[in-house]
Backbone as a printed PyTorch tensor [residue, N CA C, xyz], in Angstrom:
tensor([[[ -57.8040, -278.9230, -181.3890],
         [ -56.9490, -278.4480, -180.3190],
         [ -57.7800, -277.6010, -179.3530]],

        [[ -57.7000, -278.0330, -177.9950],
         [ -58.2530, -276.8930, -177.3110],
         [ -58.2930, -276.0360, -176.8360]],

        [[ -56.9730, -274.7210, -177.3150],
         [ -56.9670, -273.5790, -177.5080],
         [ -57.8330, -272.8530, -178.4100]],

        [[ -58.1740, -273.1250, -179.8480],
         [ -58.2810, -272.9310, -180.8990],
         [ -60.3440, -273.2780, -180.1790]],

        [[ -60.5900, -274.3990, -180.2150],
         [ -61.9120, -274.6990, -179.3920],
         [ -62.7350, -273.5280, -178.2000]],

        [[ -61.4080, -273.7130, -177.4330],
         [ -62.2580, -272.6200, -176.7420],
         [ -62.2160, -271.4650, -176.8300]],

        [[ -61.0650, -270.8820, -177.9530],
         [ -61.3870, -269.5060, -178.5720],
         [ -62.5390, -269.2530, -179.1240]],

        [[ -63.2740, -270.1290, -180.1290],
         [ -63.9500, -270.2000, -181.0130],
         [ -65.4670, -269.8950, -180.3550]],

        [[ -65.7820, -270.6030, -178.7740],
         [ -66.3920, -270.9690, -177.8310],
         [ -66.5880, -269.5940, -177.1110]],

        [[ -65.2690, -268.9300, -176.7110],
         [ -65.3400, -267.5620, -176.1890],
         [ -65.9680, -266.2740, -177.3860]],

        [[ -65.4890, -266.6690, -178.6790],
         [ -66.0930, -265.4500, -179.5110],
         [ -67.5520, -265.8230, -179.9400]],

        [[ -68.0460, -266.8060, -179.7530],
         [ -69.3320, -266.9080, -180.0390],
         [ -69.9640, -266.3210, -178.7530]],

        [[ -69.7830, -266.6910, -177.6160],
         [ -70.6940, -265.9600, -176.4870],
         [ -69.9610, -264.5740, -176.7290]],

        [[ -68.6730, -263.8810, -177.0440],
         [ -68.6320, -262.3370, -176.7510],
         [ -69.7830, -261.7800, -177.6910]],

        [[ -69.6890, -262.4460, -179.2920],
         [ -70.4490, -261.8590, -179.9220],
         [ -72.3010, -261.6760, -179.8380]],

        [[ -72.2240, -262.4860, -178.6590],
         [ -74.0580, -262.8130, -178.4030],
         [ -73.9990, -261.7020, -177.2310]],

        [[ -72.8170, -260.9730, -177.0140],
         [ -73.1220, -259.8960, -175.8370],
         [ -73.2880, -258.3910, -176.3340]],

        [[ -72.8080, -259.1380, -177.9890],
         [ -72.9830, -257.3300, -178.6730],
         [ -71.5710, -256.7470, -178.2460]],

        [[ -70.5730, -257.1120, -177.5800],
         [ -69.6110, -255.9520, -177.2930],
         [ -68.5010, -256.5870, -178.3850]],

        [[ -67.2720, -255.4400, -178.5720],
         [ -66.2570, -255.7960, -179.4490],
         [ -65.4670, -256.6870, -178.9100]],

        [[ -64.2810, -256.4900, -179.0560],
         [ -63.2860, -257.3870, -178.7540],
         [ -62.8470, -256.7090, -177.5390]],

        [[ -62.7480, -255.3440, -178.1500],
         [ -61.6700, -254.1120, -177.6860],
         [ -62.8720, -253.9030, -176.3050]],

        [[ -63.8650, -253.7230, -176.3490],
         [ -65.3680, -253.4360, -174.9590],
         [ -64.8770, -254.4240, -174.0780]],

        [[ -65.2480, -255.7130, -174.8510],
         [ -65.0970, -257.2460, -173.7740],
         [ -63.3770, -256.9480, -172.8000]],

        [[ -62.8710, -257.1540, -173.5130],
         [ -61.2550, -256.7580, -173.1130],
         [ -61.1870, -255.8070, -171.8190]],

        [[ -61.9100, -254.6600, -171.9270],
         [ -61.8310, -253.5770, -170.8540],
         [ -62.5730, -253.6910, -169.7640]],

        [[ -63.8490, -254.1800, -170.0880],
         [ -64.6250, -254.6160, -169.6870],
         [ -64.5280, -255.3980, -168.3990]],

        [[ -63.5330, -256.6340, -168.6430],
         [ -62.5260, -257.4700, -167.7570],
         [ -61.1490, -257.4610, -167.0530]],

        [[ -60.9300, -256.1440, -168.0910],
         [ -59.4810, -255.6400, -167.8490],
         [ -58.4130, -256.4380, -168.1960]],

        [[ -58.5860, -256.8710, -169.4480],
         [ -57.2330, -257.7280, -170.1370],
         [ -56.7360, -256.7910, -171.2400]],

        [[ -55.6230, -256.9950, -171.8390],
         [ -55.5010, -256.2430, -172.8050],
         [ -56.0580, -256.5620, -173.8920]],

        [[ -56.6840, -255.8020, -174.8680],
         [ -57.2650, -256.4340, -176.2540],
         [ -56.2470, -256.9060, -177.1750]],

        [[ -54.9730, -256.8800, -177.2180],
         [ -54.4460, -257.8760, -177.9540],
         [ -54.2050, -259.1370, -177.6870]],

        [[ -53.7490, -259.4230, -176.2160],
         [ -54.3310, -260.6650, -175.5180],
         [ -55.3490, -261.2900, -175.5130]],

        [[ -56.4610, -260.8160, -175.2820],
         [ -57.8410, -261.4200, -175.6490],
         [ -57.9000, -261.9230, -176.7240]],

        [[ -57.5020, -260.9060, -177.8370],
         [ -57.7280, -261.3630, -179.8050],
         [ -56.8060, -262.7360, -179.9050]],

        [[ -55.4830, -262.8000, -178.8120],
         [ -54.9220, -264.0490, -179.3650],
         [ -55.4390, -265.1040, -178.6920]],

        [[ -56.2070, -265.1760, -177.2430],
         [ -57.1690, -266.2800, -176.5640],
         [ -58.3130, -266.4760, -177.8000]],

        [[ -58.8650, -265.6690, -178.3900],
         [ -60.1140, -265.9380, -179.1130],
         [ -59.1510, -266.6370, -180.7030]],

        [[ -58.5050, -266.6140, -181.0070],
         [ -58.3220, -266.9640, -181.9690],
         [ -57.0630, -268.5970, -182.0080]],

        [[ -57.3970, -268.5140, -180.7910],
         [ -56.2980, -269.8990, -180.2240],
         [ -55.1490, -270.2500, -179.9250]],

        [[ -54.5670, -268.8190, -179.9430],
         [ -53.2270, -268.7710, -180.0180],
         [ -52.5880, -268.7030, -178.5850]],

        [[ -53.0960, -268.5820, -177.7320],
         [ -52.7820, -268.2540, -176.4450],
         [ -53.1200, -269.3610, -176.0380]],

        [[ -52.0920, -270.1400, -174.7840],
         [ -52.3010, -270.9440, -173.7930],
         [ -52.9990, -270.7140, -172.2290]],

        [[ -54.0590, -269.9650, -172.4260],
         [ -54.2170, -269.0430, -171.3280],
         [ -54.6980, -269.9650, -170.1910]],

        [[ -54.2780, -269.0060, -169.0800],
         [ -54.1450, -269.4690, -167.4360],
         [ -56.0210, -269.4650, -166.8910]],

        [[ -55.7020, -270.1040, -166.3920],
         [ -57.1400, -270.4420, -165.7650],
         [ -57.6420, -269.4150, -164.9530]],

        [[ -56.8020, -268.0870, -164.2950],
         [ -57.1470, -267.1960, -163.4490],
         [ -57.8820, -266.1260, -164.8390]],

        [[ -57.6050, -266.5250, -166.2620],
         [ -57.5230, -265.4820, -167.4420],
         [ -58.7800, -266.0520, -167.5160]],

        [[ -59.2040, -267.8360, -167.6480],
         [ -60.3900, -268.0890, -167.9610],
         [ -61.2310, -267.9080, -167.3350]],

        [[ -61.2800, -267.7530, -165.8600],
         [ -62.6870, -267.1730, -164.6180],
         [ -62.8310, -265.8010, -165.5630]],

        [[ -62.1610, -265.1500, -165.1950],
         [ -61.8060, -263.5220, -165.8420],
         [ -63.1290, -263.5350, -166.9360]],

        [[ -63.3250, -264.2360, -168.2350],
         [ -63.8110, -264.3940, -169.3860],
         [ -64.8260, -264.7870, -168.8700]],

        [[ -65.2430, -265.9220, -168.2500],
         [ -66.4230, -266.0770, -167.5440],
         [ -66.7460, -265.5270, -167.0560]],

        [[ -66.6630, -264.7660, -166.6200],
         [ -67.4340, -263.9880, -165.2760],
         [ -67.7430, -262.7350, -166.1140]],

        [[ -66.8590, -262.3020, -167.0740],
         [ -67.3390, -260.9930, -168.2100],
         [ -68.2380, -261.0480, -168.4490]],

        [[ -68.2680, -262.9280, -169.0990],
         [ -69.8770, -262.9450, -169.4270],
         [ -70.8630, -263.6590, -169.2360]],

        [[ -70.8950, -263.3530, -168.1720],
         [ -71.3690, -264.2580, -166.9590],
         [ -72.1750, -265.1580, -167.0070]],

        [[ -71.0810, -265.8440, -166.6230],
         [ -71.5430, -267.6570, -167.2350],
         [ -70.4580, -268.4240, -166.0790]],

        [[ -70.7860, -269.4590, -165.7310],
         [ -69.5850, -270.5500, -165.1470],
         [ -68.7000, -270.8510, -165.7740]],

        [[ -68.0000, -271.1570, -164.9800],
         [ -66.5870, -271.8920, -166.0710],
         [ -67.4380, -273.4400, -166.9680]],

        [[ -67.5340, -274.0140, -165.7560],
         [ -68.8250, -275.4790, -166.7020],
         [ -69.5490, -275.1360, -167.7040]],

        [[ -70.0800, -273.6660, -167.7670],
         [ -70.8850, -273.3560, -169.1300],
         [ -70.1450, -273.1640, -170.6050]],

        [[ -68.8320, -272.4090, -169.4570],
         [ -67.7450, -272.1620, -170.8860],
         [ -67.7010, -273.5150, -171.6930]],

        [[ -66.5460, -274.0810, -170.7840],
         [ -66.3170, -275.4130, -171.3630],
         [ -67.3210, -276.7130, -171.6800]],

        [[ -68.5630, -276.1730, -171.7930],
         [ -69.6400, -276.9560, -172.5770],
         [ -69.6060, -276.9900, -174.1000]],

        [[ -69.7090, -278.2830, -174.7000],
         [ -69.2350, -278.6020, -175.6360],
         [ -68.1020, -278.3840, -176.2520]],

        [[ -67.1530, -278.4760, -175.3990],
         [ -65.7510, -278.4520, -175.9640],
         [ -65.4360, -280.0780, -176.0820]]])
């Protein structure tokens, strides 16, 4: 499923940035319980949420969704 995919996709690059969940989150200005449910697949999130994540960690959206 590709919620669950590109959660999986987003916590591997947060964790290659060294920041938490709760850092990344503020960082971008989402809430960290929102974020925890994008990273874990549970969220159907909006594409204005996915630039947001990209750009945290700054990467393209095309980089995100590489190998999905």
């Amino acid at each position: 499923m590709i919620t669950k995919d590109l959660g999986k996709r987003i916590r591997s690059l947060r964790n290659k940035t060294g920041l938490s969940q709760e850092k990344f989150a503020l960082r971008i200005e989402m809430d960290r319980t929102y974020f925890a449910s994008v990273e874990s697949g549970r969220r159907n999130i909006s594409i204005l949420n996915i630039k947001k994540i990209a750009d945290g960690l700054g990467i393209s959206l095309s980089e995100l969704f590489t190998g999905l």
